[in-house]
C-alpha positions in Angstrom: 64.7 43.6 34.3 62.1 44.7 37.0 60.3 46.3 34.0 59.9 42.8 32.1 58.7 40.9 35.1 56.0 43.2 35.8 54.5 42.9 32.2 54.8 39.3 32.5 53.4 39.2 35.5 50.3 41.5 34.4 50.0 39.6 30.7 50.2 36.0 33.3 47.0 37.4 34.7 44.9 38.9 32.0 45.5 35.0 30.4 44.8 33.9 33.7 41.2 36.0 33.8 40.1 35.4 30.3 40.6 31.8 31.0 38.3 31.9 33.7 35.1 30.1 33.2 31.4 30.8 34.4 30.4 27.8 37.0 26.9 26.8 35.6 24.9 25.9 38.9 21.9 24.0 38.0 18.9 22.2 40.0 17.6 18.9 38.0 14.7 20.7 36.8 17.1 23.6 35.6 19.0 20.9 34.0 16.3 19.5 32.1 14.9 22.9 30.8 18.7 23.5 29.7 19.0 19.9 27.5 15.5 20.6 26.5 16.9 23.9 24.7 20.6 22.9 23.7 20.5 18.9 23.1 21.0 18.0 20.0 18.3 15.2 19.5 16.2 18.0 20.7 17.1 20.1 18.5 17.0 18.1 15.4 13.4 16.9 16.5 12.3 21.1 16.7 13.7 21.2 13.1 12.1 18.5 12.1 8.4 20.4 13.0 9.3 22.8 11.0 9.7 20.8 8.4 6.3 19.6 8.5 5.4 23.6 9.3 6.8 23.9 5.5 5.0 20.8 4.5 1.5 22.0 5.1 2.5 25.6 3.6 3.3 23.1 0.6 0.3 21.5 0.1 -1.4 24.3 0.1 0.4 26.4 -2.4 -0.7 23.6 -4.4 -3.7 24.5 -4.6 -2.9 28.2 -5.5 -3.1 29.7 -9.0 0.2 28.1 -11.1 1.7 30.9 -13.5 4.7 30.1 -15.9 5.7 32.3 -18.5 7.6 31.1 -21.4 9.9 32.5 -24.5 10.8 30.6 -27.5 13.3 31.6 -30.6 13.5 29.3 -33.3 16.3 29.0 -36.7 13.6 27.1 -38.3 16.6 25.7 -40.8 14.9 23.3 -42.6 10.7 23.6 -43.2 8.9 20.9 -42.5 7.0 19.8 -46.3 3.1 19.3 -46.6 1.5 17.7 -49.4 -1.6 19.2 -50.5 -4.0 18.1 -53.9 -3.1 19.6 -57.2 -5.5 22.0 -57.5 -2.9 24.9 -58.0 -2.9 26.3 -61.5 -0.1 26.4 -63.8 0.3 30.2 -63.8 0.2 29.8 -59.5 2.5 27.2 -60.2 4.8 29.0 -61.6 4.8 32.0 -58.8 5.2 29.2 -56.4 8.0 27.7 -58.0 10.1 31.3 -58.6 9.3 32.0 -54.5 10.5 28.6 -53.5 8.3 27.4 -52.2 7.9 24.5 -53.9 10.4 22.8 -56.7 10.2 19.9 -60.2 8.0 20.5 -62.8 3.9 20.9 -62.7 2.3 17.4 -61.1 -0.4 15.7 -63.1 -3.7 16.1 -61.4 -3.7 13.1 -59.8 -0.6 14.3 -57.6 -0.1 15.8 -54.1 2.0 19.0 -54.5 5.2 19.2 -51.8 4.3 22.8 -50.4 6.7 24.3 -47.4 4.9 26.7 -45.1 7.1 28.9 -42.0 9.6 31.5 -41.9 13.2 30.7 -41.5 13.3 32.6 -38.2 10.2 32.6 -35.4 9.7 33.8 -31.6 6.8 33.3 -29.1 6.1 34.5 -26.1 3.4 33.0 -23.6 1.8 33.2 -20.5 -0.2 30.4 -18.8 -2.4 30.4 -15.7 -3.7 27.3 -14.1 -6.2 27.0 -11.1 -7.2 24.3 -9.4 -11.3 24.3 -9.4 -11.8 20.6 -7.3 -9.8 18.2 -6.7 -10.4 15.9 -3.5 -6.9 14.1 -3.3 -5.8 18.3 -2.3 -8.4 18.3 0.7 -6.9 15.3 2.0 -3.5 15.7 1.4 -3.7 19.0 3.2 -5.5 17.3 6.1 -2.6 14.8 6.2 -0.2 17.1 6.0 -1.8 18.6 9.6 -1.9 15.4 10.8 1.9 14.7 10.2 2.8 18.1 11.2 0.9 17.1 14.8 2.9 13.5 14.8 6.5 15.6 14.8 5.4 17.4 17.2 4.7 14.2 19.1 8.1 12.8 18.2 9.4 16.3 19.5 7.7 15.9 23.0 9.1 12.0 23.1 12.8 13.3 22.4 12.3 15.7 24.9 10.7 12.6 27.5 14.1 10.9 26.3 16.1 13.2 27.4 14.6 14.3 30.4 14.9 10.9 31.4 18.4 10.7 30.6 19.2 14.1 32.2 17.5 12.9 35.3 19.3 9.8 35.4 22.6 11.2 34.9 22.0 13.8 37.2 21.2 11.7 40.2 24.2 9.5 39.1 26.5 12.7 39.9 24.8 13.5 43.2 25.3 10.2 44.8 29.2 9.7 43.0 29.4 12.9 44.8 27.4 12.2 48.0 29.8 8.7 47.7 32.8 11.2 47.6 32.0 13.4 50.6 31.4 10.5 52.7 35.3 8.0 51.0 36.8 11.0 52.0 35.5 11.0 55.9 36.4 7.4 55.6 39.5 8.0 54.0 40.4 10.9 57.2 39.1 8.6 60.0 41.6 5.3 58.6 44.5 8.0 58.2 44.4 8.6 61.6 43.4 5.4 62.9 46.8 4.3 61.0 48.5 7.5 62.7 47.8 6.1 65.5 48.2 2.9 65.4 51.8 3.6 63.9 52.4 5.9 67.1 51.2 2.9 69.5 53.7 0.4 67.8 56.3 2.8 68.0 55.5 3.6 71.7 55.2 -0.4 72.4 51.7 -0.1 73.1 50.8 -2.1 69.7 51.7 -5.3 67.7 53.1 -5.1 64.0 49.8 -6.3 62.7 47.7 -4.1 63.7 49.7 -1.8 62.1 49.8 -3.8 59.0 46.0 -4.3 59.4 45.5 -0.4 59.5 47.9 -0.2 56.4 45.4 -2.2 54.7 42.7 -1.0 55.0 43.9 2.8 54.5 45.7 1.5 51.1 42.3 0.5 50.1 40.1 3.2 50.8 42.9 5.3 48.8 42.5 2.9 45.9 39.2 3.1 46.3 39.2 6.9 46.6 41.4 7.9 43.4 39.0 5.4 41.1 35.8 6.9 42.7 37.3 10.6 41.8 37.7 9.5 38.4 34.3 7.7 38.5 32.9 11.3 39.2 34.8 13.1 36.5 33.1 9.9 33.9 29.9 10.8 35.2 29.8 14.7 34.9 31.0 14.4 31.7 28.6 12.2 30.1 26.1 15.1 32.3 27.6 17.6 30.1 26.9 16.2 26.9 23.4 15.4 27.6 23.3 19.3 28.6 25.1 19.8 25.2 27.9 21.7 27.0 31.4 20.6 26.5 33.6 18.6 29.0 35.5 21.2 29.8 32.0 23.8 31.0 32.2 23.7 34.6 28.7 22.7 36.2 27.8 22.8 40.0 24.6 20.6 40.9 22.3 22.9 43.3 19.8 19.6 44.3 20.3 17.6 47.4 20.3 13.8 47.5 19.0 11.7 50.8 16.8 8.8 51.7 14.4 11.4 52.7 13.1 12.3 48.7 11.4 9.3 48.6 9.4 8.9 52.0 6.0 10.8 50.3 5.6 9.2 47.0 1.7 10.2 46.0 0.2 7.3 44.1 -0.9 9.1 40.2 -3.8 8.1 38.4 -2.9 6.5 34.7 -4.9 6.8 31.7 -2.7 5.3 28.1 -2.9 9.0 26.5 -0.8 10.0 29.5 1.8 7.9 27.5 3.3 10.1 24.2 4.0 6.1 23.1 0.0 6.3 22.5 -0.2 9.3 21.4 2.2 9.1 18.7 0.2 6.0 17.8 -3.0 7.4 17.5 -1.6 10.3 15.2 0.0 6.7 12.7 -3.8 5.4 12.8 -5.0 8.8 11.9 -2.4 9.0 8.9 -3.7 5.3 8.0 -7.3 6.9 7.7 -6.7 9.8 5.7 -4.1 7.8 3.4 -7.3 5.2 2.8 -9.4 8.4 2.3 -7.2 10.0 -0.4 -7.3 6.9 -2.0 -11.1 7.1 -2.4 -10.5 10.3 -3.3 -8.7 9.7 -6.9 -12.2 7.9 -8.0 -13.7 12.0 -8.2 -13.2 13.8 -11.3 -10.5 16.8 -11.0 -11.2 20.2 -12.7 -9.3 22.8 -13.2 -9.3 26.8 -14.7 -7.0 27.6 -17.8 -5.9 30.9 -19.5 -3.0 31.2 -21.6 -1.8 34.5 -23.7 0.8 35.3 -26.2 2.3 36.5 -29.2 4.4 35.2 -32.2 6.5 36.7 -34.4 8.1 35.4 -38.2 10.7 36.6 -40.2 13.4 35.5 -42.6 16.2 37.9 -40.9 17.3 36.8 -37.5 18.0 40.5 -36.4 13.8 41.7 -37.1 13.0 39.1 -34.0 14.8 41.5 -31.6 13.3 44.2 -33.1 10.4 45.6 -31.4 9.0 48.0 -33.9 8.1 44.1 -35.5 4.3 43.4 -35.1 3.6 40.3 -32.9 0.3 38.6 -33.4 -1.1 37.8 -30.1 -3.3 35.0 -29.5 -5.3 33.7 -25.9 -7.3 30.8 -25.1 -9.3 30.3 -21.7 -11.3 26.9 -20.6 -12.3 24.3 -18.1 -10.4 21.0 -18.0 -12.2 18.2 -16.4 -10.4 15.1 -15.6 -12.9 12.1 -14.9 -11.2 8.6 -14.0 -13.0 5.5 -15.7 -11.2 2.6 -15.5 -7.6 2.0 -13.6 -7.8 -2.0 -13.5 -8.6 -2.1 -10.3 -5.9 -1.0 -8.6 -7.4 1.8 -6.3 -9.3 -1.1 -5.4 -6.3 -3.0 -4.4 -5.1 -0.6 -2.6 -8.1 0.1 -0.5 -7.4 -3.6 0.9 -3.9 -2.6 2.0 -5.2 0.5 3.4 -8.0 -1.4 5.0 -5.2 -4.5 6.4 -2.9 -1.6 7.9 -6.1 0.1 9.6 -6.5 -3.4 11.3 -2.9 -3.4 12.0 -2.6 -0.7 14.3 -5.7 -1.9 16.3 -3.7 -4.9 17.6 -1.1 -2.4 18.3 -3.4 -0.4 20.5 -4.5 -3.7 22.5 -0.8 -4.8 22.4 0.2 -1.1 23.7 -2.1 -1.1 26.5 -1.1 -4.4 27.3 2.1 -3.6 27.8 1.7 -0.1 29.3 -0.6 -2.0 32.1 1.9 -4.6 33.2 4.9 -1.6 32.8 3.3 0.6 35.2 2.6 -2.5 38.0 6.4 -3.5 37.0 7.9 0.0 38.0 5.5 0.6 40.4 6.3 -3.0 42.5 10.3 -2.1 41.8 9.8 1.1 43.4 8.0 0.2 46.7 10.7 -2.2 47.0 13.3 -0.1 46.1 12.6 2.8 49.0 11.9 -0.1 51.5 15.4 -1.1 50.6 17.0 2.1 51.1 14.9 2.7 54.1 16.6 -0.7 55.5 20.3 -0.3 54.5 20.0 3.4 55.8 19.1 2.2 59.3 22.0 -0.5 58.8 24.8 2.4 57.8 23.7 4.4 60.5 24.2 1.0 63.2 27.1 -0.2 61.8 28.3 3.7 61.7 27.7 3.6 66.0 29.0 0.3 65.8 32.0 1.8 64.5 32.4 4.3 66.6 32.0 2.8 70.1 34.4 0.0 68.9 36.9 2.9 67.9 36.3 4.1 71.3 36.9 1.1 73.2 40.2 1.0 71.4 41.3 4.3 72.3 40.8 3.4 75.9 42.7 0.4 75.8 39.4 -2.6 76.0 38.9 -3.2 72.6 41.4 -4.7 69.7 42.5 -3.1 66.9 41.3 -6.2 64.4 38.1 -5.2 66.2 37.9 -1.6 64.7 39.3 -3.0 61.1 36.3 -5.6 60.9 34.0 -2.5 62.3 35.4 -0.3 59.7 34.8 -2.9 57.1 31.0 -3.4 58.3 30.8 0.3 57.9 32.3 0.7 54.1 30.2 -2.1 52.9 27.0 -0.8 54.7 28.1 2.8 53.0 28.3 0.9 49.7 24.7 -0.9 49.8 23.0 2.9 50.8 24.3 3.9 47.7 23.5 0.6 45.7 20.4 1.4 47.4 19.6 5.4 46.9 21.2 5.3 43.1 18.3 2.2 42.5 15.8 4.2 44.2 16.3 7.3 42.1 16.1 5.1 39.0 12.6 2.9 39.7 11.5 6.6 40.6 12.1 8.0 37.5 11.4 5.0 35.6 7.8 4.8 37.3 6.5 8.7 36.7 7.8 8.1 32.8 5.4 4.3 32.9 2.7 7.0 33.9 3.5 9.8 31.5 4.6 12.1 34.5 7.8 12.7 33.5 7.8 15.7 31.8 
């Protein structure tokens, strides 16, 4: 009996160990480089740069000598028929005609004679070699493939942006849900007792059934209040998880401190638009435009290219000689220069040059429109900011009053001069003032981060 308890006991724990999980413990930027490595938008955008890593090893394999080989066996069943003029003799004729090679009687003169040339059964074997010489569209196209190969990695550094944003963002959101926690449950203690007490004084005489009722309140509210934020929390470091790409059920500990104080030295940062990947990424399309228009122009040159091709053939009238390689094969080779030289297409390279030319013009409205915007988003952000710490800086000062208020008024109670609907209404002053710091601080940290990504600092 003793015996089975003890190696359920030990099997309870080894369970109990293995189950154990690593606490992650993570500062925001350790955060960030985490996602960076292990989201999977990240991730998918890395992939997709080596994609256009293979594309360029594409383009230029293109331009590398091409070698094929080919094998052909043939049941040459029925032999095609020429017609040649009569100028066989009769005595030919009739050799012909007891070979098989041809059939009916002599034709007059004036006749073509059927004649089937071949062998019932014939192989080849060849091998061809091609080499591009010149050929502008390859030039281009290899450019362009660079070029798209530098716009993934563009797109890669804006997913990373994304998510550092998003990471940042989420991240603060669990320090003040947490911050918000530390602080319901103080309030939560201090109304516990002040509902202790006031019970006690009721019971004692010293007290009238409403303020009891009054304290019952408010502590039945900040429990509500305190169960939903808890689960509020668990929301939020979830959703922190999955930007991380851990699971839900990773356990993560947040290293970073949140307070008012982050924001009292914000440095004003110099913008210039290719601060912006946005930009970037646009310049890198305009680029693409040029180079497509180029290797447009590009199909007007002539192409030329190196060919060399070798072989052998074989012909018999038994299938079983062509696998036989005492057979003699009659090899054969050619070599030469093939030049391609457009004339005339009906104008549509023409055509498209217009397009080309159109799209050009295109994305130079969308750098005015771009800058545009980028000038009136950084004033925005920058104007919701300033306003946004002064705000905090304002309903810190009026937590931290309505806190003394709260406490003198609690004290004045205690000593018998004050009234207990006096503390309730202090309390409530206090919650609410609680609840605009965090309004406040959550806002701040947002028009912070959204400001350094309007000015390309965010990564």
């Amino acid at each position: 009996m003793y015996k089975q308890v003890f190696i359920t006991m030990i099997t309870l724990l080894f369970v109990l160990t293995g189950n154990a999980q690593e606490v992650k413990k993570m500062s925001l930027d350790e955060a960030i480089a985490y996602a960076l490595e292990h989201n999977p938008n990240v991730v998918s955008a890395q992939l997709g740069v080596e994609i256009a890593d293979g594309r360029v090893s594409q383009n230029i394999a293109t331009g590398m000598p091409q070698i094929s080989g080919n094998i052909d066996l043939a049941n040459n069943f029925e032999l095609p028929t020429s017609f040649l003029p009569n100028f066989i003799t009769p005595s030919v004729y009739g050799v012909l005609l007891q070979e098989g090679l041809i059939s009916s009687e002599p034709p007059t003169s004036s006749e073509l004679v059927p004649v089937q040339f071949g062998t019932k059964y014939s192989g080849s074997a060849t091998l061809t070699l091609n080499q591009m010489i010149f050929d502008g569209s390859f030039f281009v196209g290899l450019d362009a493939a660079k070029a798209y190969k530098d716009l993934t990695g563009k797109e890669l550094e804006k997913a990373k942006i994304d998510i550092a944003e998003a990471v940042s963002k989420a991240y603060y959101s669990v320090l003040v849900s947490e911050y918000r926690m530390e602080l319901l449950n103080k309030n939560y203690g201090r109304l516990d007792t002040l509902l202790r007490e006031t019970t006690q004084m009721y019971e004692n005489g010293f007290a009238e059934k409403i303020d009891m009722n009054r304290s019952k309140v408010q502590f039945n509210n900040i429990k509500v209040e305190k169960e939903n934020s808890e689960k509020l929390l668990g929301i939020t470091r979830s959703n922190l998880k999955i930007l991380l790409g851990l699971t839900v059920n990773d356990s993560l500990e947040l290293t970073d401190v949140l307070s008012a104080d982050m924001f009292d030295k914000e440095a004003e940062n110099d913008f210039q638009y290719t601060d912006r990947i946005e930009y970037s990424i646009l310049q890198s399309n305009q680029q693409l435009a040029m180079l497509d228009k180029k290797l447009n122009n590009s199909r007007y040159l002539p192409k030329l290219d190196l060919y060399a091709t070798v072989g052998a053939n074989l012909g018999t009238g038994v299938a079983a000689n062509i696998f036989d390689i005492t057979n003699e094969w009659y090899e054969f080779g050619v070599i030469g220069l093939r030049m391609n030289i457009p004339i005339f297409d009906g104008l549509q390279k023409h055509y498209i040059n217009q397009q080309k030319k159109l799209q050009l013009e295109q994305i130079d409205q969308s750098f005015d429109q771009m800058q545009r915007s980028m000038d009136l988003e950084v004033r925005d952000t920058k104007v919701k900011l300033d306003n946004a710490i002064a705000y905090l800086k304002a309903q810190k000062e009026n937590m931290e009053i309505s806190e003394e208020v709260y406490n003198v008024t609690k004290e004045k109670y205690e000593q018998g001069v004050g009234s207990n609907l006096e503390v309730i209404n202090a309390d409530a002053d206090f919650k609410e003032a609680q609840t605009n710091f965090f309004v406040a601080l959550y806002s701040a940290v947002l028009a912070k981060i959204d400001y350094k990504k309007s000015i390309g600092k965010l990564l």
